[in-house]
Backbone as CSV, one residue per row, in Angstrom:
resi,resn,N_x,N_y,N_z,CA_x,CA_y,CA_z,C_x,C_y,C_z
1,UNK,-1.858,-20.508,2.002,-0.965,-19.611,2.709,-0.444,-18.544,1.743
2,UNK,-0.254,-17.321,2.412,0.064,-16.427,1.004,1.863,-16.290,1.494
3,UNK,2.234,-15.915,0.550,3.903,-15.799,0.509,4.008,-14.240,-0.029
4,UNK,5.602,-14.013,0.231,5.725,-12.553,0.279,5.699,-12.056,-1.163
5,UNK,5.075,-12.546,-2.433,5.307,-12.419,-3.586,3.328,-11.741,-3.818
6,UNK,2.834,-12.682,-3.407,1.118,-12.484,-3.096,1.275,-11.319,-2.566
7,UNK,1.517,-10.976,-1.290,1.628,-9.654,-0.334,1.895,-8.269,-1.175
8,UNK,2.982,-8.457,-2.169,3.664,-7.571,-2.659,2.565,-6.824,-3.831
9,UNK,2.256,-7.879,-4.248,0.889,-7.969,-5.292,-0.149,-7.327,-5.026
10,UNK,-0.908,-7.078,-3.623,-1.374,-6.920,-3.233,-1.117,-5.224,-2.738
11,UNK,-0.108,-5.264,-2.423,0.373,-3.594,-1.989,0.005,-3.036,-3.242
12,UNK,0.724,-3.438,-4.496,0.692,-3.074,-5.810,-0.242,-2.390,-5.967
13,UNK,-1.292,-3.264,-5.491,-2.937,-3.045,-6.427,-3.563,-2.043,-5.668
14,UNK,-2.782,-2.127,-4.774,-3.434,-0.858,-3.477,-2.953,0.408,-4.065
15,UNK,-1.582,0.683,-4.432,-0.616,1.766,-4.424,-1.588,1.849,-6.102
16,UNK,-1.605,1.038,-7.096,-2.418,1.138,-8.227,-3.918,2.053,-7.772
17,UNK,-4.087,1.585,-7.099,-5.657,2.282,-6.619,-5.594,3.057,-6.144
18,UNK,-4.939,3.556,-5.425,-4.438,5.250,-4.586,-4.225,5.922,-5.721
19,UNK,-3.491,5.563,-6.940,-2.945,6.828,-7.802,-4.488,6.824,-8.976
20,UNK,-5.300,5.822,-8.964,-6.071,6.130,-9.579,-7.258,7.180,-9.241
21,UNK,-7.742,6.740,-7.412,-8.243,7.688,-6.849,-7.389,9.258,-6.632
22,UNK,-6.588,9.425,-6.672,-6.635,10.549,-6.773,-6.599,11.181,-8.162
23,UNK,-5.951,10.615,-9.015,-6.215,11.168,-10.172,-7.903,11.915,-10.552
24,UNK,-8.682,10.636,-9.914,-10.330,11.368,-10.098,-10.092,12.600,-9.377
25,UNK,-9.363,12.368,-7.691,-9.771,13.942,-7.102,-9.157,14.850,-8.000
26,UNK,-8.313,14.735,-8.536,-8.051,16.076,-8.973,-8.803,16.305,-10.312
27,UNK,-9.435,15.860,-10.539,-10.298,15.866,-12.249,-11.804,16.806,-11.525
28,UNK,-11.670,16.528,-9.881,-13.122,16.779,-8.762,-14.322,16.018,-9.232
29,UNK,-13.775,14.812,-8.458,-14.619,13.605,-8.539,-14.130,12.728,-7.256
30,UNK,-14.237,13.579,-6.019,-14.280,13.329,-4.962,-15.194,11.971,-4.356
31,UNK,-14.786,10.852,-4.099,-15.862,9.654,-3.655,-15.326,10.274,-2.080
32,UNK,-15.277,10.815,-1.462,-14.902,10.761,-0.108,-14.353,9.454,1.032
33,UNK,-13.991,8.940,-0.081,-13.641,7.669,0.886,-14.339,6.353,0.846
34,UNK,-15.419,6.347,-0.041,-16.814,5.453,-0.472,-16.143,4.330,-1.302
35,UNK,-14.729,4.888,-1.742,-14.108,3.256,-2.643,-12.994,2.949,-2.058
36,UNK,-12.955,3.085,-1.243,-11.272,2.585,-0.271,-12.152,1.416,-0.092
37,UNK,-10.283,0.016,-0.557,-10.623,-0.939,-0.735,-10.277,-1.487,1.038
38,UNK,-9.364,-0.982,1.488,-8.739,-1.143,2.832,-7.929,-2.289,2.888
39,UNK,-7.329,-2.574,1.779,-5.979,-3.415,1.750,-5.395,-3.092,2.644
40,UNK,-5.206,-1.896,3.062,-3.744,-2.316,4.320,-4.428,-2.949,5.218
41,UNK,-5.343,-3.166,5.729,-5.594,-4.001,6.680,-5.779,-5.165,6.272
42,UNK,-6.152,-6.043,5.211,-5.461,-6.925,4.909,-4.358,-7.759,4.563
43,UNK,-3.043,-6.051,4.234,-1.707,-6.298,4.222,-0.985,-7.196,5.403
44,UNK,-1.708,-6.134,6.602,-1.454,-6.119,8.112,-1.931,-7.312,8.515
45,UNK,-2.895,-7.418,8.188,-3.502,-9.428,8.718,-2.188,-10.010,8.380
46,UNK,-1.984,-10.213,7.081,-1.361,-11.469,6.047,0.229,-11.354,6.652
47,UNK,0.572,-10.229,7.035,2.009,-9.577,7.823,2.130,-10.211,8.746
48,UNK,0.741,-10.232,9.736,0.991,-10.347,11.274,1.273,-9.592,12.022
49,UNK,0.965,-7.976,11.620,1.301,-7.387,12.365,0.985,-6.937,13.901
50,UNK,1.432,-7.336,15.000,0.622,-7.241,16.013,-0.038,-5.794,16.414
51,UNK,-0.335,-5.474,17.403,-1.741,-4.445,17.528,-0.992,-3.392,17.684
52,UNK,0.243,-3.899,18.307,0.809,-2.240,18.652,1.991,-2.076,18.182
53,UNK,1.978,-2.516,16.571,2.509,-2.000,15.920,1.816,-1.261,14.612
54,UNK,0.412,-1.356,14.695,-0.169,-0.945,13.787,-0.317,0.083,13.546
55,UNK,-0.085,1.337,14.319,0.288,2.929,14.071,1.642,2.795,13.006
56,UNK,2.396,2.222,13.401,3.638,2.300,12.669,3.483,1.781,11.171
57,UNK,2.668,0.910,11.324,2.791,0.081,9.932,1.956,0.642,9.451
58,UNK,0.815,1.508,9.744,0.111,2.513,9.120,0.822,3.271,8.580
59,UNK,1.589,4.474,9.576,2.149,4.732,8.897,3.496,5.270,7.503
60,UNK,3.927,4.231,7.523,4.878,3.487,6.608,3.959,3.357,4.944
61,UNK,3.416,2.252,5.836,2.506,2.148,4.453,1.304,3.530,3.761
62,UNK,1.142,4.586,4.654,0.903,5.516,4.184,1.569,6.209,3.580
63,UNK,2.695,6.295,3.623,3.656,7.064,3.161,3.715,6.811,1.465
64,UNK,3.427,5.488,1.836,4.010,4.767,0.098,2.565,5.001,-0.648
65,UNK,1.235,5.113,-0.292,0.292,5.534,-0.675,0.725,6.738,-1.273
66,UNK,0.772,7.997,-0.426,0.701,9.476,-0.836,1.992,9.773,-2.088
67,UNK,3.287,8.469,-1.761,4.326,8.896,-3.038,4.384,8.347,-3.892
68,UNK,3.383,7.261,-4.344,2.994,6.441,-5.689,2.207,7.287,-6.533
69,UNK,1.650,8.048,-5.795,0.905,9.228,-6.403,1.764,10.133,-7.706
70,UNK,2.786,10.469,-7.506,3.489,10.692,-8.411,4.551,9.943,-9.230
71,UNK,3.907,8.157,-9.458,4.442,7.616,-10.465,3.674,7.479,-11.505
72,UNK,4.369,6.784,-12.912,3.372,6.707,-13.957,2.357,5.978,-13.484
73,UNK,1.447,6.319,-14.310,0.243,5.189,-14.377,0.010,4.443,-15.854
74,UNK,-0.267,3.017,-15.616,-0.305,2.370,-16.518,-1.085,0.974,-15.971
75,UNK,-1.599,0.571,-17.361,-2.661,-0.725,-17.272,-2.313,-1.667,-16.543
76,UNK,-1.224,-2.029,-16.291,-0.863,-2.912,-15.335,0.025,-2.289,-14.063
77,UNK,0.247,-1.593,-13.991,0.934,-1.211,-12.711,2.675,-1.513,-12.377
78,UNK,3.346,-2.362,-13.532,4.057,-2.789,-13.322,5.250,-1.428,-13.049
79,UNK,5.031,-0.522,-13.056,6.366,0.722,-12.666,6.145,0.464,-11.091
80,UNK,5.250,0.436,-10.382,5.145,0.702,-9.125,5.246,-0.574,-8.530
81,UNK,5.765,-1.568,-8.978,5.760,-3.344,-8.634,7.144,-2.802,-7.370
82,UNK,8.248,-2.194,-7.944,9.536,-1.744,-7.562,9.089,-0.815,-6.286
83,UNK,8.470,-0.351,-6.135,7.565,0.839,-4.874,7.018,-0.131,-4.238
84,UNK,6.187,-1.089,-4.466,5.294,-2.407,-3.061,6.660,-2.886,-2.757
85,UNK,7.122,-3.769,-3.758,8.325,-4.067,-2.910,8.995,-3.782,-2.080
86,UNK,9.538,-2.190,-2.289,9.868,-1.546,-0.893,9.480,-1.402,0.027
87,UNK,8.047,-1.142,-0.305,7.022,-1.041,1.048,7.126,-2.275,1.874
88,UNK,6.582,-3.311,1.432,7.397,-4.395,1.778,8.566,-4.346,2.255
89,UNK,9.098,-4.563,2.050,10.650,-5.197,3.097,10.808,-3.470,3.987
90,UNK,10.163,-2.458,3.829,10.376,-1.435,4.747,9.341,-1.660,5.767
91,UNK,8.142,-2.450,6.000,7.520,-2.309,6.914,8.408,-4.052,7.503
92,UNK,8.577,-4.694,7.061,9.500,-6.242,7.146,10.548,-5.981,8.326
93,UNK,11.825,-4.850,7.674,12.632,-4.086,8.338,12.097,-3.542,9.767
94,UNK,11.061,-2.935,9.803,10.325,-2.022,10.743,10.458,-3.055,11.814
95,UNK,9.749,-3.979,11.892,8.979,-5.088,12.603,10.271,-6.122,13.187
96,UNK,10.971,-6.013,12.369,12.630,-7.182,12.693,12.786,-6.308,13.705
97,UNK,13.388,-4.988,13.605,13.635,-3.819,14.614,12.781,-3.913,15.769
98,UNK,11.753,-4.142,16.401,11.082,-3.548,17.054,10.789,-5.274,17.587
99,UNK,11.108,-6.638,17.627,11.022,-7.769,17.931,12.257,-8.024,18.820
């Protein structure tokens, strides 16, 4: 069973991988989309998020994609641990609301 510590981990590595892909785009080293790992939909499994909330939790969790973009980057990711987290308990929040 995964717990909300796994989950968070998991956003991490996502929000880690968004700032790395773009870093290539802007170097123009465009994969068009050929290395999206598609964690959020595994976020969204492990969440439970039901079907029609999945626009929303899209986009939420998009959001935190496009503004990790302008944190440091580093070998482990640990600056942006504080950013999944939020994402976390902001899509958490979302979903309490809307139950």
């Amino acid at each position: 069973m995964f717990d909300k510590s796994q989950i968070i981990h998991l956003i991490q590595q996502d929000l880690k991988h968004s700032q790395l892909t773009e870093a290539l785009r802007n170097l123009g080293l465009d994969d068009g989309g050929l290395y999206s790992l598609d964690l959020m939909s595994l976020v969204a499994q492990l969440m439970q998020v039901p079907l029609e909330q999945m626009e929303n939790f899209a986009e939420i969790y998009g959001s935190y994609l496009d503004q990790v973009i302008d944190c440091p980057i580093s070998n482990l990711g640990t600056e942006i641990y504080p950013v999944a987290e939020c994402c976390y308990n902001e899509l958490q929040e979302c979903f309490k609301r809307n139950y």
